[in-house]
N, CA, C and O of each residue as an XYZ file, in Angstrom:
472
protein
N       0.839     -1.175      0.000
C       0.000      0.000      0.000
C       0.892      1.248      0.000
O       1.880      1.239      0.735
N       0.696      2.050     -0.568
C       1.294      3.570     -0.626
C       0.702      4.747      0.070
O      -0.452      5.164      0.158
N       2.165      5.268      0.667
C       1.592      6.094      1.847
C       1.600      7.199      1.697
O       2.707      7.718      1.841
N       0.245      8.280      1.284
C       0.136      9.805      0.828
C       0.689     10.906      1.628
O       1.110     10.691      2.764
N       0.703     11.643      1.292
C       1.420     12.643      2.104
C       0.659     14.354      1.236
O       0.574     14.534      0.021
N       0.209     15.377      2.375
C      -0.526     16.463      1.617
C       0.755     17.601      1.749
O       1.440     17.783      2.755
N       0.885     18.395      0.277
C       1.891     19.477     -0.011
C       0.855     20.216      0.157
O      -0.269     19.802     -0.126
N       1.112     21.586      0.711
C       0.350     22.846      0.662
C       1.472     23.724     -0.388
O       2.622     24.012     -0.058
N       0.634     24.161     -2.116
C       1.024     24.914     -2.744
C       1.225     26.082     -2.627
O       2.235     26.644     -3.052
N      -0.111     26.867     -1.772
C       0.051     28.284     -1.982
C       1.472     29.274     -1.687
O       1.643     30.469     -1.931
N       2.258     28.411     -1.155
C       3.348     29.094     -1.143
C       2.717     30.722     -0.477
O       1.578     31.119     -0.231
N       4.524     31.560     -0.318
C       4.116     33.141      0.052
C       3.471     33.977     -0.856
O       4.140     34.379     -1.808
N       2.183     34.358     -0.746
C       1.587     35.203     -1.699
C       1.877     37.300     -0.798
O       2.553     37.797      0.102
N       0.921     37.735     -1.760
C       0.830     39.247     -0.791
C      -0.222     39.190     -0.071
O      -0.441     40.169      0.642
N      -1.104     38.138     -0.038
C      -1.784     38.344      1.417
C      -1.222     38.209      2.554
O      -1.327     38.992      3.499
N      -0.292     36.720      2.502
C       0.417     36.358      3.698
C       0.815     37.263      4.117
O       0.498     37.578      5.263
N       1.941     38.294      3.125
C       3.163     38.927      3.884
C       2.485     40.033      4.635
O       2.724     40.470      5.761
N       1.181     40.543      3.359
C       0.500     41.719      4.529
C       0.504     41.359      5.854
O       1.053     41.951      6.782
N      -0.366     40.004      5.893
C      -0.897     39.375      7.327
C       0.103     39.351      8.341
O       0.020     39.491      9.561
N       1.147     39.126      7.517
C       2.181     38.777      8.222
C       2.953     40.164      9.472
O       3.627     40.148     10.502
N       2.493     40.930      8.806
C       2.966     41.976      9.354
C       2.899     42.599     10.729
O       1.820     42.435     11.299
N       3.812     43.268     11.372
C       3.254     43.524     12.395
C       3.716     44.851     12.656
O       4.903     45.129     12.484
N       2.638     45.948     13.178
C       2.953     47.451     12.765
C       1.867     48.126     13.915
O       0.687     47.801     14.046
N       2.613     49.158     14.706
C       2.078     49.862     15.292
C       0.934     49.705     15.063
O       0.786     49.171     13.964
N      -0.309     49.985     15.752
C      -2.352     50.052     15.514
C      -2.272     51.341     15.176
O      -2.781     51.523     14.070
N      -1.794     52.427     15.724
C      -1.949     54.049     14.422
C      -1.563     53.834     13.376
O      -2.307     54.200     12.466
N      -0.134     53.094     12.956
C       0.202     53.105     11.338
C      -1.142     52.819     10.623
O      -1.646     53.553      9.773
N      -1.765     51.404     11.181
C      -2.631     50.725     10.280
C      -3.878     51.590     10.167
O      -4.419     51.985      9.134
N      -4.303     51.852     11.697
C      -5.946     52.767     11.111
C      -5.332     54.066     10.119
O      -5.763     54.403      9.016
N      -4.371     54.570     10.768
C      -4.271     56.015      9.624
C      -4.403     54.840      8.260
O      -5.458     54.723      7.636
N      -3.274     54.100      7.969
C      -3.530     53.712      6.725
C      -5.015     53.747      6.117
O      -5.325     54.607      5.293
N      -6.080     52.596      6.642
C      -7.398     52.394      6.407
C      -8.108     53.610      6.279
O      -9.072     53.806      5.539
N      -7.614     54.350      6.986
C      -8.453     55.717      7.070
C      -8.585     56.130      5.525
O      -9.478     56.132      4.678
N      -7.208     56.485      5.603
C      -6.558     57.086      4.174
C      -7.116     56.364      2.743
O      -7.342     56.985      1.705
N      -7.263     55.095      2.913
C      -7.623     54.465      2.090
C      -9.060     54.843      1.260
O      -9.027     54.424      0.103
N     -10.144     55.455      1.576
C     -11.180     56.039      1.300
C     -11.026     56.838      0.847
O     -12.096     57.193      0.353
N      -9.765     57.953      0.487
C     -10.017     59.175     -0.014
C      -8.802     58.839     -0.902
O      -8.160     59.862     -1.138
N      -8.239     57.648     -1.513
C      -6.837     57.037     -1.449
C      -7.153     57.362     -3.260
O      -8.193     56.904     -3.732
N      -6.486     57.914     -3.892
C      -6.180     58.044     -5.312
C      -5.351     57.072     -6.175
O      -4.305     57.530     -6.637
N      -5.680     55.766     -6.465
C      -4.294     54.734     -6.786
C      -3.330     55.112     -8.066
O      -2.292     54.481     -8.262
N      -3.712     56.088     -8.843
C      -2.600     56.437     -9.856
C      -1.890     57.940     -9.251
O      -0.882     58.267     -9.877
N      -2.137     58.509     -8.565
C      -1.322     59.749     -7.946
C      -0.540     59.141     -7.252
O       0.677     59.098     -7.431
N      -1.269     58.508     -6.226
C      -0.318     57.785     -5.026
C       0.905     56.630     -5.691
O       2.057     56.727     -5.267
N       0.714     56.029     -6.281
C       1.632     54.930     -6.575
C       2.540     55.741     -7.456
O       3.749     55.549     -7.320
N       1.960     56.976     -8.697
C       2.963     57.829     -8.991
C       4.145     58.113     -7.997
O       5.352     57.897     -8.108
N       3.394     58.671     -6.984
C       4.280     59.702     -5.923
C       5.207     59.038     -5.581
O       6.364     59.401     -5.798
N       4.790     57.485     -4.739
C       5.283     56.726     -3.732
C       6.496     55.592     -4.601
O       7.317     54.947     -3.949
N       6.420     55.521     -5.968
C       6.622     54.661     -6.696
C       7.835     55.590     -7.606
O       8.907     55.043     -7.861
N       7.635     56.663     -7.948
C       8.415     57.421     -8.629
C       8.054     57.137     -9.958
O       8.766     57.793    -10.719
N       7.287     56.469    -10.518
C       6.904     56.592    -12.152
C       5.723     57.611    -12.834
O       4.879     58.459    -12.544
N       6.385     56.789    -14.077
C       4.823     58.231    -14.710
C       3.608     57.564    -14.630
O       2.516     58.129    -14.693
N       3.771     56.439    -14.501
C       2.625     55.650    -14.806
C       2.208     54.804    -13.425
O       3.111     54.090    -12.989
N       1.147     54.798    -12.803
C       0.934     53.448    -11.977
C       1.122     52.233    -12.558
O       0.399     51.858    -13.482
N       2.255     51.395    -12.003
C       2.174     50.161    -12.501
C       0.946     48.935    -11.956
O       0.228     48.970    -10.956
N       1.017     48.188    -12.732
C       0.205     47.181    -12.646
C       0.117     46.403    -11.116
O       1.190     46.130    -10.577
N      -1.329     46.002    -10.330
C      -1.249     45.680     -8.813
C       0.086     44.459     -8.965
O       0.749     44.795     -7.983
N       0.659     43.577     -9.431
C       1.574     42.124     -9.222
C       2.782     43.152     -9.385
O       3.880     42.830     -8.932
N       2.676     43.909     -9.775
C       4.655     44.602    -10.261
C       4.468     45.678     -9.189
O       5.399     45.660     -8.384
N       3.386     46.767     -8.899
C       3.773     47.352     -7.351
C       3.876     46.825     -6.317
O       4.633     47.472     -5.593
N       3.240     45.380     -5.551
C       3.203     45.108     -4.618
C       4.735     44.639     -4.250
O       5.057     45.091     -3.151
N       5.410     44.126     -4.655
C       6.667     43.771     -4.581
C       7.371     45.185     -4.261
O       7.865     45.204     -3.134
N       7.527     46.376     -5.002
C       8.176     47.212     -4.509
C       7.570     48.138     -3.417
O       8.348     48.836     -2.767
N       6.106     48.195     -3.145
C       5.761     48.790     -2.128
C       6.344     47.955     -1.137
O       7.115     48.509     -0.353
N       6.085     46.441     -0.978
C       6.505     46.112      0.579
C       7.777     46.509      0.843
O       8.134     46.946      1.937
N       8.811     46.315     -0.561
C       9.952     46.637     -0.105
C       9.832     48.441      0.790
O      10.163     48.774      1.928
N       9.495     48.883      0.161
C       9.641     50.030      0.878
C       9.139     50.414      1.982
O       9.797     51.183      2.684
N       7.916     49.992      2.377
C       7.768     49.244      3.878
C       8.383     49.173      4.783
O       8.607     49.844      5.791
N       8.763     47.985      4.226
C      10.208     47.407      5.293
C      11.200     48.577      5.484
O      11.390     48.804      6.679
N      11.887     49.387      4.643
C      12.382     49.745      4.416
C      12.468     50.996      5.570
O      13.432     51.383      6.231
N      10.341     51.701      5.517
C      10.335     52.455      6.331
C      10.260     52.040      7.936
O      10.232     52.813      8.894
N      10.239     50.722      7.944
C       9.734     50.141      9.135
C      11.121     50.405     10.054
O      11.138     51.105     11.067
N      11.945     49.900      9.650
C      13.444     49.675      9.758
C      13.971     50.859     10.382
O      14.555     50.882     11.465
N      13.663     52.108      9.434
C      13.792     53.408      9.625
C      13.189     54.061     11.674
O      13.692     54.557     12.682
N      11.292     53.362     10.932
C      11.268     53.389     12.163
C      11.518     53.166     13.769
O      11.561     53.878     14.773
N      11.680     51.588     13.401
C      12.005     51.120     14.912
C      13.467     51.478     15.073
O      13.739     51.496     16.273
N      14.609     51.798     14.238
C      15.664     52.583     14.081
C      15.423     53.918     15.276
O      16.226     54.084     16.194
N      14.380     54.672     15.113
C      14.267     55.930     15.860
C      15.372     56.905     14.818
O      16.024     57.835     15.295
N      15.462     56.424     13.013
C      16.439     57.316     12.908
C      15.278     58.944     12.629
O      14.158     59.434     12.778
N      16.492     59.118     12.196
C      15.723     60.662     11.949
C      15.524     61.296     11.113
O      15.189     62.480     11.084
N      15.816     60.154      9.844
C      14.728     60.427      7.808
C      13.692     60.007      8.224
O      12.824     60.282      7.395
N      13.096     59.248      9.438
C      11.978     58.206      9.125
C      10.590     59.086      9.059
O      10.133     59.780      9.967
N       9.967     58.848      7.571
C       8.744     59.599      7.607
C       7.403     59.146      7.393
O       6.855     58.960      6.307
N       6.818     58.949      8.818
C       5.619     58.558      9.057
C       4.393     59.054      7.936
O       3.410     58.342      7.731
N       4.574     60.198      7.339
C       4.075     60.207      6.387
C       3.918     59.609      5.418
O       2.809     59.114      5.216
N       4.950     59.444      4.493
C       5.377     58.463      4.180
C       5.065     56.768      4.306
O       4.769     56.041      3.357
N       5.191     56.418      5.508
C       5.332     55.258      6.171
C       3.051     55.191      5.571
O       2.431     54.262      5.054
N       2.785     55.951      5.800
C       1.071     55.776      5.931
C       0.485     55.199      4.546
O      -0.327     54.319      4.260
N       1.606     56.481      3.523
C       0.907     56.725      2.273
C       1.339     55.275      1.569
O       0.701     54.743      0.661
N       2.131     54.931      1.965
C       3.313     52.979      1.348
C       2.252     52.471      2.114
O       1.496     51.982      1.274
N       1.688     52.281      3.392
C       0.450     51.257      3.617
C      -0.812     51.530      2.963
O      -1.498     50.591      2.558
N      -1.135     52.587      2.840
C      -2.324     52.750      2.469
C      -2.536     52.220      0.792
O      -3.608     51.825      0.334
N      -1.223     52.323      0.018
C      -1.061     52.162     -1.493
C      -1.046     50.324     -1.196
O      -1.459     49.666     -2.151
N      -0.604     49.543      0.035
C      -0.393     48.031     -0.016
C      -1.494     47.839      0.133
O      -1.778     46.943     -0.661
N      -2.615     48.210      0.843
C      -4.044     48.044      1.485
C      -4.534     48.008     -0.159
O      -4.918     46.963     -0.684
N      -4.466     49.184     -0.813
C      -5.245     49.757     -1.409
C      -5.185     48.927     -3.255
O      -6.101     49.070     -4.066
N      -3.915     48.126     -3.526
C      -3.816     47.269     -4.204
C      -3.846     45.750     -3.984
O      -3.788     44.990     -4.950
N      -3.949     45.241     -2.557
C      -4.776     43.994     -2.353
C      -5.800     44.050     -2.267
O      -6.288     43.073     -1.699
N      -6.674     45.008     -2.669
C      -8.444     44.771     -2.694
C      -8.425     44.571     -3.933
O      -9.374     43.917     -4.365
N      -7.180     45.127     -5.118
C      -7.233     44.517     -6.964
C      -6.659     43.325     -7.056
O      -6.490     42.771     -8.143
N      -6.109     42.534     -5.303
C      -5.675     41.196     -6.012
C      -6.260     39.963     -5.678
O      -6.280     39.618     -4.496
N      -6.824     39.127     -6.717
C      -7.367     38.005     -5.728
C      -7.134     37.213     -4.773
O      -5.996     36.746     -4.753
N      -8.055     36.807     -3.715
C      -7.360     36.195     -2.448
C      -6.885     34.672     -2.797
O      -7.678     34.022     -3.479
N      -5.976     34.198     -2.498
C      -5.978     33.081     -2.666
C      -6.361     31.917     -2.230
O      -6.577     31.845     -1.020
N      -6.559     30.666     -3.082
C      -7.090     29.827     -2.724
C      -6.197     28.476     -2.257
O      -5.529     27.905     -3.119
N      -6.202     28.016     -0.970
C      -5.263     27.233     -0.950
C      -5.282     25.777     -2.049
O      -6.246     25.231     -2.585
N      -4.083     25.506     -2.098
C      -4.424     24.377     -3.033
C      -3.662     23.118     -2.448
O      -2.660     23.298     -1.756
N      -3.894     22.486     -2.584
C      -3.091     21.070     -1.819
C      -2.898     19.755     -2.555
O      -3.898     19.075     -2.788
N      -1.538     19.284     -2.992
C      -1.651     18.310     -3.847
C      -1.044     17.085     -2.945
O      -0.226     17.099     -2.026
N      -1.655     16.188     -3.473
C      -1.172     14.744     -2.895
C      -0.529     13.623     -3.866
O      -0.957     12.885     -4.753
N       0.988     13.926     -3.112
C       1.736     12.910     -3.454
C       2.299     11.754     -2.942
O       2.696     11.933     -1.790
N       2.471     10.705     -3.337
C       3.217      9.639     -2.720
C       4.179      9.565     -2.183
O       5.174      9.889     -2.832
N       4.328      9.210     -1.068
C       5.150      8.936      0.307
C       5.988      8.035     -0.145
O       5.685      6.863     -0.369
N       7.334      8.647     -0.338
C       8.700      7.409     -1.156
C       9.496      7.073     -0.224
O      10.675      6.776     -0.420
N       8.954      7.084      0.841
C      10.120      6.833      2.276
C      10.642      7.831      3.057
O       9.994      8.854      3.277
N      11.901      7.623      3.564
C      12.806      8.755      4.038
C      13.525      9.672      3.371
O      13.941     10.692      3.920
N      13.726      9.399      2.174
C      14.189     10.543      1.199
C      14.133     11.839      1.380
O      13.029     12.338      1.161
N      14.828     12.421      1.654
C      15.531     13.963      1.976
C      14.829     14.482      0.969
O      14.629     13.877     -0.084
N      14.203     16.200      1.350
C      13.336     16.532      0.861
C      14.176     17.984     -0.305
O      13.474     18.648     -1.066
């Protein structure tokens, strides 16, 4: 008899990493706040530096980076770090996972070949 074993595909998407996050409770409501009056081709202009808003799969990658980036800044206590800033990069991550679909986990089942190093 052969012994199954379940892979979980979904791998890291941008929901996870949002979820994943962990950020002051003012960063996030200002973010949400902001998000209602939130312009997605000015803002991703501004925050992004292009002429164009890029597409939600090609900003999300460089917004988190910059995120992090400001996060770093923050818990740093340095003294570029701009909470402004820091709001308008969440509010643009918020504001392009409502254009991305959530994912669905997927799970495939393969056969159990022993101890074989993975």
């Amino acid at each position: 008899m052969m012994n199954l074993r379940t892979i979980d595909l979904t791998g890291t998407d941008f929901w996870a990493q949002v979820a994943a996050l962990r950020r002051p409770r003012l960063l996030i409501s200002a973010a949400r706040h902001a998000l209602s009056e939130c312009d997605r081709e000015r803002n991703l202009r501004r925050i992004l530096a292009n002429s164009a808003a890029p597409a939600p799969i090609k900003a999300m990658p460089r917004l988190l980076e910059e995120e992090q980036r400001l996060n770093d800044l923050r818990r740093a206590e340095d003294a570029t770090y701009d909470a402004h800033r820091h709001i308008a990069v969440l509010t643009a991550i918020l504001g392009e996972l409502q254009t991305l679909p959530r994912p669905v986990p997927q799970l495939l089942v393969v056969p159990n070949l022993g101890d074989r190093p993975e």
